[in-house]
C-alpha positions as CSV (number, residue, x, y, z in Angstrom):
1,X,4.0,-1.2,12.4
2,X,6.7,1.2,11.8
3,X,9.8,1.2,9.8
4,X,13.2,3.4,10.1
5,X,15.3,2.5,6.9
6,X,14.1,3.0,3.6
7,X,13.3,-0.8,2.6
8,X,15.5,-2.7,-0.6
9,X,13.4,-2.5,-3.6
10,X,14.4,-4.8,-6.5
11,X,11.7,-4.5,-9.3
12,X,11.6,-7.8,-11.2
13,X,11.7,-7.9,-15.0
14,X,7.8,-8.1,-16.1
15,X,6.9,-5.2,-13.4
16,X,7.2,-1.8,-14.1
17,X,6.5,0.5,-11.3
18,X,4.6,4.3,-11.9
19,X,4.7,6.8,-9.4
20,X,2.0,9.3,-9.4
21,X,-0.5,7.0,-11.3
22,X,-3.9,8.2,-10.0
23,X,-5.8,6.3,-12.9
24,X,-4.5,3.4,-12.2
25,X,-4.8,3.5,-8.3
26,X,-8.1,4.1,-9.0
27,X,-8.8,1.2,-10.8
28,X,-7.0,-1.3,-8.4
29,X,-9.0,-0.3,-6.1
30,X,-12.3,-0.4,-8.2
31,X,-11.7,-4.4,-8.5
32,X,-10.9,-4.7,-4.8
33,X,-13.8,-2.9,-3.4
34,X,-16.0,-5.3,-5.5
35,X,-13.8,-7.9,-4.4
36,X,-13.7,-7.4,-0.4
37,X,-16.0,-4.9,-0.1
38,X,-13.4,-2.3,1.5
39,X,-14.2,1.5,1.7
40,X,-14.5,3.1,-1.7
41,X,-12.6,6.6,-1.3
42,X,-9.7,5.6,-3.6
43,X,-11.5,4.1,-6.1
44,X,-12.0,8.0,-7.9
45,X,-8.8,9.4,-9.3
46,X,-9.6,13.3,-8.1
47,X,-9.3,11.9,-4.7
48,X,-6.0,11.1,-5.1
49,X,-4.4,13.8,-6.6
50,X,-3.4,14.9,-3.2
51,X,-0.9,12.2,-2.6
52,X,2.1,10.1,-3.7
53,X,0.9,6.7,-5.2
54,X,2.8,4.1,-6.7
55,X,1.4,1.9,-9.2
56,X,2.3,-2.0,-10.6
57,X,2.0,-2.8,-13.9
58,X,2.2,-6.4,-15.4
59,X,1.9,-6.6,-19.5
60,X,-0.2,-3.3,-19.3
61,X,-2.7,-4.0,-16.6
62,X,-2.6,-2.3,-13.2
63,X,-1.8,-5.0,-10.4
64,X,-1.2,-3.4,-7.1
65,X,-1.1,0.0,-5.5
66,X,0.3,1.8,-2.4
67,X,-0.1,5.1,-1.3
68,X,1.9,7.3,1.3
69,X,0.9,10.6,2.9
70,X,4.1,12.9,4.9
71,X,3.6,15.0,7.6
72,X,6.4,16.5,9.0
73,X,9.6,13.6,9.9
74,X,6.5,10.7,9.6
75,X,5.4,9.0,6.4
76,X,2.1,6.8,6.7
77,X,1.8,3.8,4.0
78,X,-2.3,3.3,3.1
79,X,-4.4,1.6,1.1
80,X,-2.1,-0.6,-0.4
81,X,-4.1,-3.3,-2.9
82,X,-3.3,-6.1,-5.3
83,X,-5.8,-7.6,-7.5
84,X,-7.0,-11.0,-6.5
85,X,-5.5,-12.6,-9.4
86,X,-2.3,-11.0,-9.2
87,X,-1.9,-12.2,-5.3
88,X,1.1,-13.9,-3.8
89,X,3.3,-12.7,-6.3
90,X,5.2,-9.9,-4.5
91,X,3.4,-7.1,-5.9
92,X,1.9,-5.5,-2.6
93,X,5.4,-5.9,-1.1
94,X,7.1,-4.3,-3.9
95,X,4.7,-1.2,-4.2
96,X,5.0,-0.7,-0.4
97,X,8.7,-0.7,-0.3
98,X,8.5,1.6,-3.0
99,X,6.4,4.2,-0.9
100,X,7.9,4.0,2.2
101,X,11.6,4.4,0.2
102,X,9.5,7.7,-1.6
103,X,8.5,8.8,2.1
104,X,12.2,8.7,3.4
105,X,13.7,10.4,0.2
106,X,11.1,12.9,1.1
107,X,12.4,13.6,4.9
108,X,10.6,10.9,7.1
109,X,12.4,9.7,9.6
110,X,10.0,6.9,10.3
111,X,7.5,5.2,8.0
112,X,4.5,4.0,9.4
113,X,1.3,1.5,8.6
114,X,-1.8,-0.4,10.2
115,X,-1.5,-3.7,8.8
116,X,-4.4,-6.3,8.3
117,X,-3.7,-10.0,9.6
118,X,-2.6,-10.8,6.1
119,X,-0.3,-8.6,6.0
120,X,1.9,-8.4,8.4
121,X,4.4,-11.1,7.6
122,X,4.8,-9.3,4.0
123,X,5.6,-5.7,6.3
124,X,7.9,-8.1,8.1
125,X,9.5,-9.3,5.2
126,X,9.8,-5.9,4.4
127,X,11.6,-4.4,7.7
128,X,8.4,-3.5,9.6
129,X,8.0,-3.9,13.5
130,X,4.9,-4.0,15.7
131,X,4.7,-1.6,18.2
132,X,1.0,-1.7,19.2
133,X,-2.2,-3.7,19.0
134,X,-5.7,-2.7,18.2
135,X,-8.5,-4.5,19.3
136,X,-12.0,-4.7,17.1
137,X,-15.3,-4.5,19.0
138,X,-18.5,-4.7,17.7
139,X,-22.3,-5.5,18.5
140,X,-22.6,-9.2,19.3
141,X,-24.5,-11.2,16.8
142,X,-23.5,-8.3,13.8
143,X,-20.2,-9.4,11.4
């Protein structure tokens, strides 16, 4: 999905958004890897120091995360998490807006993401358009 204007980003009251929070990236990310199983990388805070992160807060606790990587006019939105108790709230969309706005202020001329199922109506929502499929193979009888 890909995106060519920086996305409105209105930050309700009880949120309060933190750029550059590699702690608590990390420990989004701890919960959801327990939760889902997904791919640990970002679970470690010295990992991330290599990239722009944004984190949600809610009363003190670390709800969601995004993270956005540029390279030259292209920004790439990854690993963006919410913990399972603080889904369907609006944090994933609001730390995603917030990258991808981060990734345009920076130069991008396009932001880009591969979204999950569940996602894409929130990248929707957000401005994102499909512009290609991918396709999942595997070994028949293996999940």
């Amino acid at each position: 999905m890909a995106l060519r204007a920086a996305p409105a980003l209105e930050v309700p009251g009880e949120v309060e958004l933190v750029a550059g929070d590699v702690g608590g990236f990390a420990a989004v990310h701890r919960e959801v890897v327990a939760d889902v199983g997904a791919v640990p990388q970002f679970a470690s805070a010295d990992v991330l120091r290599a990239t722009s992160t944004v984190v949600a807060y809610v009363d003190g606790t670390a709800v969601a995360c995004a993270m956005a990587v540029r390279s030259r006019r292209t920004a790439g939105v990854y690993w963006v998490a919410t913990r399972p108790a603080a889904r369907r709230r609006g944090y994933g969309r609001l730390v995603t807006a917030a990258v991808a706005r981060a990734g345009f202020e920076q130069g991008a001329e396009v932001v880009v993401l591969q979204a999950t199922v569940m996602g894409v109506p929130v990248y929707e929502r957000l401005g994102f358009e499909g512009f290609t499929e991918y396709r999942r193979f595997g070994q028949a009888g293996r999940r």
